[in-house]
GUZABA-719770 format. One record per residue (C-alpha): residue number from 1; residue in one letter; x, y, z. Coordinates in pm, 1 decimal. Layout:
@resi NUM resn A x X y Y z Z
...
END
This chain:
@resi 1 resn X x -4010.9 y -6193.6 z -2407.0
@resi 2 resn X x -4084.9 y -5920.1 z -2691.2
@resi 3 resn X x -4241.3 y -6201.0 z -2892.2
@resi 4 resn X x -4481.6 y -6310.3 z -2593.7
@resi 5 resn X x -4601.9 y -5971.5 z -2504.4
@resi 6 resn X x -4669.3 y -5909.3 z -2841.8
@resi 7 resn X x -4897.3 y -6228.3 z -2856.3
@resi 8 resn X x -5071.0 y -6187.5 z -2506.5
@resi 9 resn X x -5176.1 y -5832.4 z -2596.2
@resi 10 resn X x -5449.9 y -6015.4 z -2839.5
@resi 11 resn X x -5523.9 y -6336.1 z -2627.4
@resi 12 resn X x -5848.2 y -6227.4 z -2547.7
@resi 13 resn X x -5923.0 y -6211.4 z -2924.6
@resi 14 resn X x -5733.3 y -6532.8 z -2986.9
@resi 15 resn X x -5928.4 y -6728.4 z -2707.0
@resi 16 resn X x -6275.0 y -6617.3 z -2856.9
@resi 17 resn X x -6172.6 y -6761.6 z -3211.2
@resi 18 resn X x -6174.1 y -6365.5 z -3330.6
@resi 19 resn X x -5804.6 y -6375.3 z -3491.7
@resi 20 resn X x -5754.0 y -6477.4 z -3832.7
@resi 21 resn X x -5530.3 y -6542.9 z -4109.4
@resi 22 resn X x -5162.5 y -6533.2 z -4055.3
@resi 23 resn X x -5131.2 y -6357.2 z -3739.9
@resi 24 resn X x -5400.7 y -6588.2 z -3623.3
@resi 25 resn X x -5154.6 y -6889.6 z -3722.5
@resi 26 resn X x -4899.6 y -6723.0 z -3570.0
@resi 27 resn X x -5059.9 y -6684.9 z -3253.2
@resi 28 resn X x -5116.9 y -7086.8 z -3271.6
@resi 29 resn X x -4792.7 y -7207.3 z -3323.2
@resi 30 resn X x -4663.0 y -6971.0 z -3032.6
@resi 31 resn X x -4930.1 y -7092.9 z -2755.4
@resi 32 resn X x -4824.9 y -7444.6 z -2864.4
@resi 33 resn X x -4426.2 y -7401.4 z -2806.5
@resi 34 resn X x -4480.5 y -7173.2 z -2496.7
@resi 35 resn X x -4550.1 y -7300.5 z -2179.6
@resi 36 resn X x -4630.8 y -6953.4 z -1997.8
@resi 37 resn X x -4809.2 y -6782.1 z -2284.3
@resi 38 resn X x -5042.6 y -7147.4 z -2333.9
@resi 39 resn X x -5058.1 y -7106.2 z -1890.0
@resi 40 resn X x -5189.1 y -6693.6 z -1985.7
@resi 41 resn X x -5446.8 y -6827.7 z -2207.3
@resi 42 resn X x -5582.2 y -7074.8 z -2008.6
@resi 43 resn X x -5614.4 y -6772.2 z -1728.6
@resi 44 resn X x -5822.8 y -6596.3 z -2007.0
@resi 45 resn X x -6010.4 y -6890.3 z -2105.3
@resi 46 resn X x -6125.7 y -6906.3 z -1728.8
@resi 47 resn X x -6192.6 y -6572.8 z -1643.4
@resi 48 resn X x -6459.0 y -6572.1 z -1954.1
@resi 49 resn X x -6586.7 y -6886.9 z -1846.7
@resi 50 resn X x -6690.6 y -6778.9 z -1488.7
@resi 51 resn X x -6805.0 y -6431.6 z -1626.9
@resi 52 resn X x -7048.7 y -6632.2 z -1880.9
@resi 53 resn X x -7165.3 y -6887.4 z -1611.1
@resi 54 resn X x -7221.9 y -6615.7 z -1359.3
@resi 55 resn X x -7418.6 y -6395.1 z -1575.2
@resi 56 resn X x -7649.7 y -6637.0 z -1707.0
@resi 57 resn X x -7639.3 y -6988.7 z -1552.0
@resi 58 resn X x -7917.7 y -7251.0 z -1684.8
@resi 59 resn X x -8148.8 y -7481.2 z -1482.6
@resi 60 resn X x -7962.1 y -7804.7 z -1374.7
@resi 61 resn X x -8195.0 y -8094.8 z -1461.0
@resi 62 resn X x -8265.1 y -8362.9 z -1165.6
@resi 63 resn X x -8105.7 y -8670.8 z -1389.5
@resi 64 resn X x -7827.0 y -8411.6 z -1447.2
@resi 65 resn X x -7595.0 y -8482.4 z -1185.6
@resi 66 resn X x -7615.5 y -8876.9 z -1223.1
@resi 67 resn X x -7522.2 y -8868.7 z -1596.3
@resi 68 resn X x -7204.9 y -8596.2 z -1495.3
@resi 69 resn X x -7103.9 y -8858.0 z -1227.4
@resi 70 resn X x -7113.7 y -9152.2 z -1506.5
@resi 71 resn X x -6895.5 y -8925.4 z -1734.3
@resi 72 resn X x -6670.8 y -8805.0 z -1522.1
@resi 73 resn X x -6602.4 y -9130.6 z -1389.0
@resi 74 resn X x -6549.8 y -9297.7 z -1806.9
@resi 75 resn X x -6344.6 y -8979.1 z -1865.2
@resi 76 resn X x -6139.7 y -9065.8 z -1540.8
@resi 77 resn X x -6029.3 y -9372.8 z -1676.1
@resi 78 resn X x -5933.0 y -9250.9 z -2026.1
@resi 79 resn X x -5720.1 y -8980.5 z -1823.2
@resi 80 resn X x -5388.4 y -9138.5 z -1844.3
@resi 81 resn X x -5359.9 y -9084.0 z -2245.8
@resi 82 resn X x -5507.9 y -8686.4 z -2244.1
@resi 83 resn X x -5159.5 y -8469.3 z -2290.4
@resi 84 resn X x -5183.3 y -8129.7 z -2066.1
@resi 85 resn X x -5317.8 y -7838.8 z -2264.1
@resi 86 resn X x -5193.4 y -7734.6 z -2519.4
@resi 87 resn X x -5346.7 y -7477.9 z -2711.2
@resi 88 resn X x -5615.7 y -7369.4 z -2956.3
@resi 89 resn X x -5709.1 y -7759.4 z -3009.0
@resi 90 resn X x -5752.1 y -7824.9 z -2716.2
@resi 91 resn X x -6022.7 y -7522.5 z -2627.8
@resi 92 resn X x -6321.8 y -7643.4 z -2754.2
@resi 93 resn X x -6227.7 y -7946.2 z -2468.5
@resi 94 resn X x -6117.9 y -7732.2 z -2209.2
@resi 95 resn X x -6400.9 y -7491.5 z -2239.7
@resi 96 resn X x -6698.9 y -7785.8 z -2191.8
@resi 97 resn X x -6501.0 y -7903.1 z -1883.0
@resi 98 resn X x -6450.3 y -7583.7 z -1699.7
@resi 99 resn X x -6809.1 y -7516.8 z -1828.8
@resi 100 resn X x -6937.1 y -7856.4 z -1664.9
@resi 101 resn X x -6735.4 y -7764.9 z -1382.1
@resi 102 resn X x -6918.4 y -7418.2 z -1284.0
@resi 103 resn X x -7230.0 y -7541.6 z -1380.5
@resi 104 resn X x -7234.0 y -7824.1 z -1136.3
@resi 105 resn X x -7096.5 y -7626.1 z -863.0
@resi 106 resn X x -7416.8 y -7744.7 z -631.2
@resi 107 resn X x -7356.9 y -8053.6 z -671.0
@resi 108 resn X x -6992.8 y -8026.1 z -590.1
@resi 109 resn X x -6865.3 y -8284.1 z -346.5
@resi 110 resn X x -6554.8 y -8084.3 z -170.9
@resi 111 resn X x -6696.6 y -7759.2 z -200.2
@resi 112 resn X x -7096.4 y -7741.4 z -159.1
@resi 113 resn X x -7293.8 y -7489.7 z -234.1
@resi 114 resn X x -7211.1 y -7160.0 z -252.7
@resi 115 resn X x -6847.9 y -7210.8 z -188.9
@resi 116 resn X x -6788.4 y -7377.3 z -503.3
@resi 117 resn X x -6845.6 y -7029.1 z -665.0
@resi 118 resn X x -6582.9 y -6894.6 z -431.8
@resi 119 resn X x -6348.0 y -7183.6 z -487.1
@resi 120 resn X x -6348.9 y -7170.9 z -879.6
@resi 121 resn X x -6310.5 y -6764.7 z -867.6
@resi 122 resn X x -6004.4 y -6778.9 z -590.4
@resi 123 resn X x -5848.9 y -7098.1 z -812.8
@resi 124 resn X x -5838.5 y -6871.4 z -1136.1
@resi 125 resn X x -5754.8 y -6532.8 z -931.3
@resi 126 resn X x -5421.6 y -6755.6 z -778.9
@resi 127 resn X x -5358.3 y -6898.8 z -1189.6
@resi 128 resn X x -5331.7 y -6551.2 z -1319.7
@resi 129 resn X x -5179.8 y -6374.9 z -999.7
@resi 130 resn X x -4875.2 y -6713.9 z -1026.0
@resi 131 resn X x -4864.7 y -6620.6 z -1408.6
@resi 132 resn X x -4748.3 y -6293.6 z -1295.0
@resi 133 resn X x -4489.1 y -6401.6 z -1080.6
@resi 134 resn X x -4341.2 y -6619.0 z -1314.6
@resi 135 resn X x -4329.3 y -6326.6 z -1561.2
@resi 136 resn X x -4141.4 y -6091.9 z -1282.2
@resi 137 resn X x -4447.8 y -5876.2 z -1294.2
@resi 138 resn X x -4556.8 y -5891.2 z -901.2
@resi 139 resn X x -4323.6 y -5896.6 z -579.3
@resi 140 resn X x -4424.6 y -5872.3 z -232.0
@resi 141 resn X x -4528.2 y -5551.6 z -47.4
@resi 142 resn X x -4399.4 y -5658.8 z 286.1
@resi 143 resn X x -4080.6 y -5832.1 z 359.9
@resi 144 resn X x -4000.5 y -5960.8 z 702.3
@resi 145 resn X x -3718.1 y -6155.1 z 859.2
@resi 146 resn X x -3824.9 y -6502.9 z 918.8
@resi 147 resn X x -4174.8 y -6690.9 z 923.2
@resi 148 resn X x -4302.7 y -6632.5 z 1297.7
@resi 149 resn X x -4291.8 y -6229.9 z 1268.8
@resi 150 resn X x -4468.3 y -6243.3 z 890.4
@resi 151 resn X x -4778.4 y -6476.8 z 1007.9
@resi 152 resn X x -4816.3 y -6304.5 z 1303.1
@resi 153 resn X x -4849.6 y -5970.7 z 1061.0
@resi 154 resn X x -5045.1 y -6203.5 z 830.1
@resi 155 resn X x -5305.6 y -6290.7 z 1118.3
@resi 156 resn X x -5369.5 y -5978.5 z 1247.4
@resi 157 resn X x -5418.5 y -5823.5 z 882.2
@resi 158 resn X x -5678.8 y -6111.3 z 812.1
@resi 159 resn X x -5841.5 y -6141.4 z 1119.1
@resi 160 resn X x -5719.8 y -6541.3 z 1173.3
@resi 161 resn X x -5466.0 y -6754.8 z 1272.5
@resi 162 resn X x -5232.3 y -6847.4 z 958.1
@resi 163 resn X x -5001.4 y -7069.6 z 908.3
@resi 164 resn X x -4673.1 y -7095.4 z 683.0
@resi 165 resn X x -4394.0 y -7346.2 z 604.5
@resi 166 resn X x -4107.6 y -7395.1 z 850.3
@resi 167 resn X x -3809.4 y -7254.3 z 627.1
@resi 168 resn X x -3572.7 y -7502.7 z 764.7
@resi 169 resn X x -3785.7 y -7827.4 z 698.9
@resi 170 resn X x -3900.3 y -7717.4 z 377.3
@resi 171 resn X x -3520.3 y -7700.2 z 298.3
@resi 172 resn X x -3466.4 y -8008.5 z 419.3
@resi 173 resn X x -3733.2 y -8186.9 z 234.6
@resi 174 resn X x -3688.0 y -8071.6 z -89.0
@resi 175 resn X x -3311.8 y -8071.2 z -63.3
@resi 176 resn X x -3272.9 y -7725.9 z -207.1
@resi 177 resn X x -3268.2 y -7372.8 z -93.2
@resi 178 resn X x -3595.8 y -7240.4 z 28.8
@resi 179 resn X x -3668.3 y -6883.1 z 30.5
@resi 180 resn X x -3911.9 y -6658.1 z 210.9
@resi 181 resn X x -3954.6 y -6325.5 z -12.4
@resi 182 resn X x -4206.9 y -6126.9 z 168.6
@resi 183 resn X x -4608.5 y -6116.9 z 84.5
@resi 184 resn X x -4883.5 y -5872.6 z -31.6
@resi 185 resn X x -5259.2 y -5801.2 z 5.7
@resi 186 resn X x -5483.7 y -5926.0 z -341.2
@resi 187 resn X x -5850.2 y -5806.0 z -400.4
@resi 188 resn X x -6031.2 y -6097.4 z -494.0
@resi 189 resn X x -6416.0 y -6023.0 z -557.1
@resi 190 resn X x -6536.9 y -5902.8 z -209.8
@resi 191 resn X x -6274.9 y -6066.7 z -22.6
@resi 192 resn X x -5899.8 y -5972.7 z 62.3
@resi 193 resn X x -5616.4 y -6291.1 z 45.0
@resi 194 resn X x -5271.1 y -6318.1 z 110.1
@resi 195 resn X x -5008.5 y -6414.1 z -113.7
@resi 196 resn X x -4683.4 y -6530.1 z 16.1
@resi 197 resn X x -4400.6 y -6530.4 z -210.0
@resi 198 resn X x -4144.5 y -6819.2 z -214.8
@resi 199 resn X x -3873.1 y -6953.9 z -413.4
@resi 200 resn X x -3793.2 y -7339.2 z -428.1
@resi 201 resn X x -3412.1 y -7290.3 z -567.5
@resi 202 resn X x -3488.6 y -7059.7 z -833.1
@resi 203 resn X x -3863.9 y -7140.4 z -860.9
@resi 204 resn X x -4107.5 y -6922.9 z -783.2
@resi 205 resn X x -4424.5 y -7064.6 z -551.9
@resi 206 resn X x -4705.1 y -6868.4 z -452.3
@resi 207 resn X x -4852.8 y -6951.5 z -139.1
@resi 208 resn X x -5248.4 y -6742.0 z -120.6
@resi 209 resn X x -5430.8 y -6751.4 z 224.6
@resi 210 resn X x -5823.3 y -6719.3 z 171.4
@resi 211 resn X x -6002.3 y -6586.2 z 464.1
@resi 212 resn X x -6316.6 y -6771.8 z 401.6
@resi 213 resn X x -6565.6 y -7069.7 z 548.2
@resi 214 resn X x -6391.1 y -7393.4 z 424.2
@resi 215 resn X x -6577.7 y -7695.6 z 183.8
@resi 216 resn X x -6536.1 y -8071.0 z 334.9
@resi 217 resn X x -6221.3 y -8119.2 z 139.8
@resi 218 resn X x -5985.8 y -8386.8 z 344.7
@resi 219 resn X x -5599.7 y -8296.9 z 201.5
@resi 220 resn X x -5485.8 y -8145.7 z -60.0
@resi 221 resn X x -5690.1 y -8099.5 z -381.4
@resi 222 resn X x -5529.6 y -8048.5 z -751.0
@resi 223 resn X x -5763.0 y -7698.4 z -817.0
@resi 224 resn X x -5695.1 y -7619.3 z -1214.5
@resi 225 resn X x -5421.3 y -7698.8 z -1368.1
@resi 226 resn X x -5233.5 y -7560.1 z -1737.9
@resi 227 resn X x -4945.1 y -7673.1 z -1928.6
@resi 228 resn X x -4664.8 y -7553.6 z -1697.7
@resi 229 resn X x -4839.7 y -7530.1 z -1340.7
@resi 230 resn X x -5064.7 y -7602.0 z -1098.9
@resi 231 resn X x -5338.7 y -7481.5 z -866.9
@resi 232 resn X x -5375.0 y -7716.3 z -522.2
@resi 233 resn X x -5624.5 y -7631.1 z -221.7
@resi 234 resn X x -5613.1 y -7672.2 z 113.7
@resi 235 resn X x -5903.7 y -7598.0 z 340.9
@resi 236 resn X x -5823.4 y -7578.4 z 725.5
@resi 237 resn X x -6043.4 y -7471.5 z 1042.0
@resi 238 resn X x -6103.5 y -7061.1 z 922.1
@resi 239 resn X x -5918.0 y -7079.7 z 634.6
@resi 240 resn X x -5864.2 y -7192.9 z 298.3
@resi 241 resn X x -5493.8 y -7270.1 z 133.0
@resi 242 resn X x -5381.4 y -7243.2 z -250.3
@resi 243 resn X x -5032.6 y -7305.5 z -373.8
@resi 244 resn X x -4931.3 y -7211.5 z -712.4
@resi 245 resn X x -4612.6 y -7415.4 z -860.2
@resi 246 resn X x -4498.3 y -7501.3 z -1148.8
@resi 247 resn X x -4396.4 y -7849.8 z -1000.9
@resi 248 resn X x -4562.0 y -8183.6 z -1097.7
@resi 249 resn X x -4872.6 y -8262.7 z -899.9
@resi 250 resn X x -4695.8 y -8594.7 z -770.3
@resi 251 resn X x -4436.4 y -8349.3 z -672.8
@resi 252 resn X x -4582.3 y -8103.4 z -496.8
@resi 253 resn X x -4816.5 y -8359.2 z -316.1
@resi 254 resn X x -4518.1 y -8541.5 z -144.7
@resi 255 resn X x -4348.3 y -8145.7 z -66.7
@resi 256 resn X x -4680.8 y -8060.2 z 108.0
@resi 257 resn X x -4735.0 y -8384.0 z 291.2
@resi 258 resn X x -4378.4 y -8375.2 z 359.6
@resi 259 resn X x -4336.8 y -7990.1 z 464.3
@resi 260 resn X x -4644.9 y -7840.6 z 524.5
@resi 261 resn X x -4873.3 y -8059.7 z 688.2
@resi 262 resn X x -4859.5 y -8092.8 z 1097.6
@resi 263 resn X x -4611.3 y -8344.6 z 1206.5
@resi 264 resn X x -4757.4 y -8626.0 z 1447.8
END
């Protein structure tokens, strides 16, 4: 733990290609062997991406958004042999994607217009905020005994119905111990989210609650994803859903099919 805060303190530096010689090396080799300190940089890596696109963001050309839709859809098929991220090599990659990705935002199919700027800034804020959790550096404000009392504290703070897991069917989906921790109030630009803290056995997932008009996403979406977790998205009637695990998308997809969405 020493050795990673030592490293994160000069990610921002490392990220922008500004460390050198051995330290530089050093810096490297660790992103490449650790899971949560490659997972901090990619939170860095994203956070300068959406400052750069928002401060100065280029005329889309009209043949633009054809030619994206013909790459995306080669680059879907080569998908299969890309490893997750991994580090420094990987950057000069991952930044032209999440570049592509902010850039487009208009022409966005789940989230149009300007939501997409919403959705990419709430998808990093839950990345980094996760990060945290893992780390043991965030815990809940509020603690409450059982689900019904905490969404009904949940709604009235946000000004909407919410909606959680059911404790007892999460449990027995995932076949583990499922535990509700409590939740606290994040600042995320202009707007105010939720974040519910939970524990799958002894894994941490963060559950965020966006008060905002949803995109014309059907299901759940994979949002951003680094080397040890994921970001998934959830829009519903007045709200919009993120989960933060560090469970395999396959995973998580059957867990929220299987525990979170309505039963018919």
């Amino acid at each position: 733990m020493k050795d990673c805060m030592r490293y994160r303190e000069r990610l921002h530096e490392w990220v922008d290609g500004e460390l050198e010689g051995s330290f530089g090396e050093e810096v490297d080799t660790h992103v490449s062997l650790c899971p949560k300190c490659a997972d901090a940089a990619k939170a860095v890596e994203h956070i300068k991406l959406l400052v750069k696109a928002k401060a100065q963001r280029p005329r889309v050309p009209e043949d633009l958004e054809a030619r994206v839709r013909q790459s995306i859809a080669i680059a879907a098929g080569r998908q299969h042999s890309y490893p997750r991220w991994t580090g420094r090599k990987m950057l000069p990659f991952a930044i032209a994607a999440a570049f592509l990705f902010v850039l487009l935002s208009s022409f966005n199919h789940f989230f149009p217009g300007q939501n997409q700027d919403l959705h990419a800034m709430v998808s990093t804020h839950v990345f980094d905020s996760h990060l945290r959790s893992v780390n043991g550096e965030a815990s809940p404000e509020w603690r409450f005994d059982g689900s019904e009392k905490m969404a009904a504290f949940m709604a009235k703070e946000l000004g909407t119905e919410v909606r959680l897991f059911d404790l007892d069917r999460l449990q027995d989906c995932i076949g583990e111990t499922a535990t509700l921790q409590g939740v606290s109030f994040e600042q995320c630009g202009d707007l105010r989210i939720a974040k519910v803290f939970y524990l799958l056995g002894q894994e941490p997932l963060s559950f965020f609650i966006c008060p905002s008009s949803p995109g014309e996403i059907d299901g759940l979406q994979c949002a951003m994803e680094g080397r040890n977790l994921a970001v998934f998205c959830c829009p519903s009637e007045s709200v919009c859903y993120y989960f933060a695990t560090s469970r395999e998308p396959e995973e998580f997809q059957k867990i929220f099919q299987d525990c979170f969405s309505p039963q018919k």
